[in-house]
C-alpha positions, 0 to 999 in steps of 0.5 A: 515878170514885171507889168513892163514885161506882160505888157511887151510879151502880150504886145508880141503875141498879138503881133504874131498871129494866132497859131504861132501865139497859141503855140507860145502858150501852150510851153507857158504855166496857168498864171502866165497865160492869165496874165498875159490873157488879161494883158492882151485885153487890155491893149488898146492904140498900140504903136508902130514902135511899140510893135518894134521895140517888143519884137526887136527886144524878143529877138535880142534876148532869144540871141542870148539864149544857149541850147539849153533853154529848148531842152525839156529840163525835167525829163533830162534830170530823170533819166540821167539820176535814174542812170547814175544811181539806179531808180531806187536811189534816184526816187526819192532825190527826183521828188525832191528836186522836181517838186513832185511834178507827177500831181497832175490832179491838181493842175486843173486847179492852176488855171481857175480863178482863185475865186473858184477854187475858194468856192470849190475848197472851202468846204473841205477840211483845212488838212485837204485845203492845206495839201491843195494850196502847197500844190499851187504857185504861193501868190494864187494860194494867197488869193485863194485863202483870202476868200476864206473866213479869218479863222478858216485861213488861220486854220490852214496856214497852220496845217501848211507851216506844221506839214513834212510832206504829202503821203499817197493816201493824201494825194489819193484823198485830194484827188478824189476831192477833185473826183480826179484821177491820179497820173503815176507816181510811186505808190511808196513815195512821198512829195516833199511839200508844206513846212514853215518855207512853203507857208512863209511863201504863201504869207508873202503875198498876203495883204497886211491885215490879213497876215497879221491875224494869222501870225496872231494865230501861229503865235497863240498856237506855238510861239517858236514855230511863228518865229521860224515862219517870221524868219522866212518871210520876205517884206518889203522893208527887207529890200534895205538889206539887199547889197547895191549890186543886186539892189541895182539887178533888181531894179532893172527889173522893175518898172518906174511906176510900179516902184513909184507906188510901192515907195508910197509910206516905205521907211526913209532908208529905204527910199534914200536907198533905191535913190542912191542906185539910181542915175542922178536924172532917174533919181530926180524923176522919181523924187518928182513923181513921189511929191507929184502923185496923189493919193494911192490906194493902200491895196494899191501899194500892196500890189505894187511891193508884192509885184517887187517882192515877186522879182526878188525871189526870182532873182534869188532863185536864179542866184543873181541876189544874195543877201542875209536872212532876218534870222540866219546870219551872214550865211542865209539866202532869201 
């Protein structure tokens, strides 16, 4: 979700009295919710209309919606696989599909600060740490493994890019980590979780220095297995690739001043490229605001391009963006 998004949702919920935004976020995930806390603090002077307009808009995208959007989607997978193959075929096809969901020992991790949980963590071996961050959404691992020593964050990309999955004992060792317990689960199976993917994610949302020591690493350690990782990656450099319809899905999404900060040093193609998508008004307000703003803050550059990167992969997920991969082809998605 944008900035513009979290600061409507926030603007909604106030508006709306307590209990009916207590009930909105209990169906909502640990970042989501910090989010839009951090959001609703923040608001201040909010006006007539832009109560209006935050309600106004809820009420049209909730006209779109179809009957499926209230239905509990997990559940409705499980028992309809378990009917059309028997519950030994369904097993291992319901893990793959729903992530391994049934990990509930670490779901109290998912609303800590990722500041916390380094102090919690760090002590613990880069295997543990590993099956913990690929457990997590990739931008909270990120800012967890950012807490930790160079070599300690090299250490447990490694383990994630080399990990085929999570066994039950591992699961039982995290767990007692944590001094959780586990919540069901096949005792045979094993979540399919970690590999180059889940690490490449991870790296996404890793600030510049940081995600060359520890590509530096993965070279020193297995040259073909960094390569692989590089493939997988998203950089906003990669934005260039992206075709003029999704370019111009994509940035509907996107707020003005986010994509003002993040255009701030970006390749000239790149800049040309948002401009050429853009309305011949919008197009020269932005050029405006580049030649007009001061200096940023290189971190806030970084926010700003992984706030967009978090967008594309959205859209990709969603299939509303489809553009060739770096290293698979005509045929590769991102």
């Amino acid at each position: 979700m944008s900035n513009e998004g979290v600061a409507k949702s926030a603007i909604l919920l106030m508006a709306l009295g307590e209990d009916e935004a207590a009930e909105i976020l209990k169906f909502l995930g640990p970042r989501e919710v910090q989010k839009l806390g951090a959001a609703m603090a923040t608001l201040n002077n909010v006006s007539r209309e832009d109560i209006q307009g935050a309600v106004t808009e809820f009420k049209s995208e909730m006209g779109e919606l179809s009957p499926l959007a209230a239905m509990d989607q997990s559940d409705y997978i499980r028992k309809v696989l378990r009917k059309a193959l028997g519950d030994d075929k369904a097993a291992g096809l319901i893990d793959r599909i729903l992530a391994s969901g049934e990990s509930s020992g670490i779901d109290g991790l998912k609303w800590m600060d990722p500041g916390a949980v380094s102090e919690l963590i760090k002590n613990e071996h880069p295997q543990i740490i590993a099956t913990i961050a690929v457990h997590l959404d990739p931008d909270h691992a990120s800012e967890i493994l950012a807490n930790f020593p160079e070599r300690l964050r090299n250490d447990t990309i490694l383990r994630i890019a080399t990990l085929d999955g999570v066994q039950p004992n591992a699961l039982k060792e995290l767990n007692d980590v944590l001094a959780r317990l586990l919540a069901g689960g096949d005792a045979t199976r094993k979540a399919k979780l970690g590999g180059i993917k889940a690490a490449a994610e991870i790296m996404n949302f890793m600030g510049k220095a940081n995600e060359a020591s520890v590509v530096a690493n993965l070279e020193a350690h297995d040259p073909a297995l960094a390569e692989k990782i590089r493939d997988e990656m998203f950089t906003f450099d990669d934005l260039i690739n992206i075709d003029d319809k999704g370019f111009q899905r994509m940035m509907r999404d996107v707020s003005a001043d986010v994509l003002v900060v993040a255009l701030r040093g970006a390749p000239e193609q790149l800049c040309d490229k948002v401009l050429r998508n853009m309305s011949k008004r919008a197009a020269e307000t932005l050029k405006e605001d580049l030649e007009g703003r001061g200096p940023v803050k290189v971190s806030e550059v970084e926010a700003a391009q992984k706030e967009i990167i978090s967008v594309v992969n959205r859209l990709a997920e969603e299939g509303e963006i489809i553009m060739g991969g770096k290293g698979g082809g005509d045929d590769a998605y991102v």
